[in-house]
Every structure is written in C-alpha cells, then in structure tokens.
N, C-alpha and C positions, 0 to 999 in steps of 0.2 A: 839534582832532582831527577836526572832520566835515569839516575842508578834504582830510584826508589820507584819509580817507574814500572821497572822491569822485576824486582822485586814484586811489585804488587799484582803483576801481572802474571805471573808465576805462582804467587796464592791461590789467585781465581784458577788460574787451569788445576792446580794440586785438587784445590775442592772440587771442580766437575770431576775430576776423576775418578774422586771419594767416592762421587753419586754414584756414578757407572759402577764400582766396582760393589757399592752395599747392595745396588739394585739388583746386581747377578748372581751375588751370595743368597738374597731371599727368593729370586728366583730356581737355583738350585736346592735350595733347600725343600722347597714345593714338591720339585721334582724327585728330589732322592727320598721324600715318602714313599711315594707313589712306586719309585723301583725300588725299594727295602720291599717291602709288602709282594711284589712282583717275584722277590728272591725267595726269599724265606716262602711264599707258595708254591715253588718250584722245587727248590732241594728234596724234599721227602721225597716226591716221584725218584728225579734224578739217581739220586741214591740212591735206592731201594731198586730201579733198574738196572744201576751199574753192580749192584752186588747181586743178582738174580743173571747176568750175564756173566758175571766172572763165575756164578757157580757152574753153571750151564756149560763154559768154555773147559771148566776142570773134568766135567764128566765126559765132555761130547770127543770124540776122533776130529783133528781137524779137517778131515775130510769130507764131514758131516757137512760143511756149510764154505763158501767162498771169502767168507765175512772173517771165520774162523781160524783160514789155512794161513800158517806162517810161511811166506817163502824165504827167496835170500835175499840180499843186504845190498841191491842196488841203487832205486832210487826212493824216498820218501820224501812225502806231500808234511808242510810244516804250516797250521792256519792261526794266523794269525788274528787277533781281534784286537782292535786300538778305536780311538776315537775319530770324528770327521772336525772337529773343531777342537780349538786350544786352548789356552789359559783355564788348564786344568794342572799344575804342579809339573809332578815328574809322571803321571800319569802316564803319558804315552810313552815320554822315553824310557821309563821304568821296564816295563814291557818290550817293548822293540830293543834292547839291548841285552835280554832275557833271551830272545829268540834270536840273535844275533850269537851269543854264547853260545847257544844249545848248539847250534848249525856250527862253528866254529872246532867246538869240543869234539862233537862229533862220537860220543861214549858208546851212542848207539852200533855203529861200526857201518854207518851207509857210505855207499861211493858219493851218491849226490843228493841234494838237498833242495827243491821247489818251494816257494815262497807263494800261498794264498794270504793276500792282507784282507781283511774288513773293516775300514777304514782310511781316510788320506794322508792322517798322520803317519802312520806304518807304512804306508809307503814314501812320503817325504824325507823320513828318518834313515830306512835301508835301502830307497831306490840309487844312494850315491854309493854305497858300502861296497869294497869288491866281494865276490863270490856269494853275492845275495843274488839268487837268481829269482824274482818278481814273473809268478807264471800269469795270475790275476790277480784284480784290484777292486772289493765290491766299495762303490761308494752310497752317501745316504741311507746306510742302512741301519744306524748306531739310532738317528731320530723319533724312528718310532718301529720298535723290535716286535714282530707277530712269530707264531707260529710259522708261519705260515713263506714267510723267508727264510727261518731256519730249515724246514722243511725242503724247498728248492736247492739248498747249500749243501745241506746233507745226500739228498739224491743224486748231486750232482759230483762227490767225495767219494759213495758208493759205484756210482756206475764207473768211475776212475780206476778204484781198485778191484774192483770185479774182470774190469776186461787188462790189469794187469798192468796198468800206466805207475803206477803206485806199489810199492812193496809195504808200506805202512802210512797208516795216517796219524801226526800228532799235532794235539791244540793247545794254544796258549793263551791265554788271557787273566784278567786281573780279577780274583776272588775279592769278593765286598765281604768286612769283616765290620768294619766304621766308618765313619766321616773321615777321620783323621790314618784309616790302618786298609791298606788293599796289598791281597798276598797275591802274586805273579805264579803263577799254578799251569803245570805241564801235563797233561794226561794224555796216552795212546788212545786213539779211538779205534782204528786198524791196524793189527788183527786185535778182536778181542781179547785181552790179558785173562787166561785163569785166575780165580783166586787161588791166594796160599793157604795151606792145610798144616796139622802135624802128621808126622808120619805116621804116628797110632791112630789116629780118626779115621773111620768107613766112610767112602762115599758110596754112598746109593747112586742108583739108576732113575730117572726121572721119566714118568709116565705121559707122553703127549696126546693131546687129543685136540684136534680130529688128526693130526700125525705129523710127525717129528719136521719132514720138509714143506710141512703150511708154516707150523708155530715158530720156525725158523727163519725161513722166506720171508716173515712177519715182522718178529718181535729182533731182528739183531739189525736190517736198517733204522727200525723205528727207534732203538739208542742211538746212532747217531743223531738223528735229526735234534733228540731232548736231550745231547750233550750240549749240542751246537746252541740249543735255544738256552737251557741254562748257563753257559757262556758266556751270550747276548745280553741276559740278562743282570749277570754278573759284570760284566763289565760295563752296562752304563748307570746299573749302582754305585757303582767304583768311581766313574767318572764325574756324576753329580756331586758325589762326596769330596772329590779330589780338589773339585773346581769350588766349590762350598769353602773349604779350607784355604785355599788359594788366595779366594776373594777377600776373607776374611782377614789373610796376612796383611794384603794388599792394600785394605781399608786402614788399620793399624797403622801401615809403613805412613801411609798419606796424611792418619791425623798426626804424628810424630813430625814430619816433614812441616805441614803446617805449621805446628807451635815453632820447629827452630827456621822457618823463614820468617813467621810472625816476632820474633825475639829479634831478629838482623832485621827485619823492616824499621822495627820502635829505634833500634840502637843508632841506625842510618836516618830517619826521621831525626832523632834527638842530636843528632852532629850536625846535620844541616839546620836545624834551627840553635843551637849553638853558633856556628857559624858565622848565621845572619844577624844574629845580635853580638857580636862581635866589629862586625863590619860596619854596624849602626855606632856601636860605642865610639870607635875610632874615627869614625864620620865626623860625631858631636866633638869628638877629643882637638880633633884638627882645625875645625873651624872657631873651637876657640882660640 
C-alpha cells in the first residue's frame, strides 16, 4: 500500500508541474507577441543603417572618423547578449558557446579577447571557462529592453574604442526567426565594415550638410546604440520563443509521464487488491 502511495503521490506533483509549466508557455507566448512586433519594427531602421554605414565607410578615408579607423590586432571587446533567467531550451547555452568558439578560433587574428555579458546566464555559463576573460556583467536588463539602455551600452562601447582600450568591437546574440528557429548572429560593430562592391561599379562621393565631421560625430555612434537595441530586442524575441517551446515540450513530457505512472498505479492497485482477496480465500479455505 505505501508503494501505491508514493506512486500517487508523484502523480499529483507530475500534474502541478504540468500547471506551472502550461502557465509559462501562455505566459510567453503573451510576451513573444509583443517582442515579434518590437522586432520586425526595428529591423528596417537597423538595416537600412547598417547598409548606409557600410556605404559611407567604402567612400570615407579612415581617417575621416575614429569609429572608422582600423588599427592593429591587439585587443577586442566581444558583447555578449544572453538571458537573466532559464528554462528557455538551449537558448543561452546556444549562444554562449558561439561566443566561446568565436574567442577560441580566434580567425579574427587578435592577441586578446574581453568578455561584456548582458545577462547572468552568460556569465554563469563562461565565468568558469579558462581564457574567458569576463570585463563586465550587465544584469536585469533582458526584462524590460528601452532605448534608452541600449543607448548607455553603446556610449559606453564607443568612448572604449575611441580612447583606444578596444581595437574592435563584436556582438553576439540570437536573431528571432520563430518560436521554434533562433539563428546565433556575429556582427562587427567597430570599426565600421565597408560594404562590398564589383570592381566595375563607380563610387561616388557623398555630399554632407551641414558637414562631413557633424554628420559623422553623429550618425556612426548613433549605429551603435540601434545595433545594440536591435540585438536587445532580438534576443528576448528569441528568448520568449525559446522558453514558449521549452514549456511546451515540458507539458507533453508531463502528460506522457502521467498516463505511464497512471497505468503502474492501476497495475499496482489491481495486485494488491488481487492479493487481498487471495488472502481472504485462503482464510475461508483454512478454517474450513
């Protein structure tokens, strides 16, 4: 009896479980309207700046700008974006193992390698790794992503590699594609990349006004900042999605779980009442 017990006792927690985990799936799902919507009103900007930058960086000397000038191959700043909470799949580790690689490989050809995480996971995951060197850690930032943090991140990316702490800046995080699909996406932010051309195509000269060192001083920290926010906003798309699908396995695993401890409870119920009427028969059997 205390077999059936503990069986039954392990149904009831299977099922709270089920609750908790259906309850976070339609609570994610809430939320990953809300940052789809967020994404997709971002990108066009994004885009459409990063390709008005990389033409800009084809035309201009990189001398033109501090944002612009490539130096050498000493140290490079690597930001990372991961979530502050878990039970979101492979989400974070997906990512942090990405940027574990990148640092690792090393294709770029830098001597060293600084770690900015945005998130606790990302630091949970590489703060044990050797040769991850963790310079800072922003936390609670992933909960509710403004401008306006992006913005602080960014200015504070730029005045690094302006005053030369930095030979490059590169960011990593997880593009939102679906619920089920998040791509792990690597872009340089410093120095600005040209774009690529054919050889036969003319580039023109580009006309500034009110002049070249306003609209520069201007518009080449201000990519930063709206790489960094679509980033932000890309990966807690990503993340809702991730955790969405997670919950969802979860709930599955649980009702699956249920039905074969509900089958070993009946089977263990129906032996011990076998049992006991066995024990009755041979009672009456005896006293005859």
């Amino acid at each position: 009896m205390a077999n059936l017990k503990t069986i039954k006792k392990r149904i009831a927690s299977v099922k709270n479980t089920r609750q908790i985990t259906k309850a976070m799936k339609m609570v994610s799902a809430a939320k990953l309207r809300r940052a789809q919507d967020a994404v997709v009103a971002a990108r066009p900007y994004a885009n459409k700046l990063q390709q008005v930058l990389g033409s800009l960086a084809l035309r201009e000397e990189a001398m033109a700008h501090p944002l612009l000038m490539e130096r050498g191959k000493g140290r490079a700043l690597v930001v990372l974006l991961t979530s502050d909470r878990g039970l979101c799949g492979g989400y974070n580790g997906n990512v942090s193992k990405a940027a574990e690689r990148f640092i690792r490989a090393n294709e770029q050809g830098f001597e060293n390698y600084d770690l900015m995480i945005i998130g606790k996971k990302g630091r949970d995951f590489l703060r044990s790794r050797a040769g991850m060197n963790i310079v800072k850690v922003y936390e609670n930032v992933t909960g509710k992503i403004t401008y306006a943090t992006a913005q602080l991140i960014g200015e504070e990316i730029v005045s690094q590699y302006t005053t030369e702490t930095y030979d490059a800046v590169f960011l990593i995080f997880n593009a939102f594609q679906s619920a089920m699909t998040q791509i792990v996406t690597i872009n340089q932010l410093l120095p600005v990349v040209p774009m690529t051309v054919e050889e036969d195509v003319h580039v023109s000269e580009y006309l500034y006004e009110p002049g070249r060192g306003a609209v520069l001083d201007a518009i080449l920290p201000k990519n930063v900042e709206v790489q960094i926010f679509r980033g932000l906003l890309e990966s807690s798309a990503s993340e809702h999605g991730a955790r969405m699908s997670a919950m969802d396995s979860a709930s599955k695993n649980a009702s699956e779980m249920i039905g074969k401890l509900t089958l070993i409870y009946n089977r263990a119920r129906q032996a011990a009442i076998t049992k006991e009427l066995m024990e009755i028969i041979s009672g009456a059997e005896s006293i005859k």
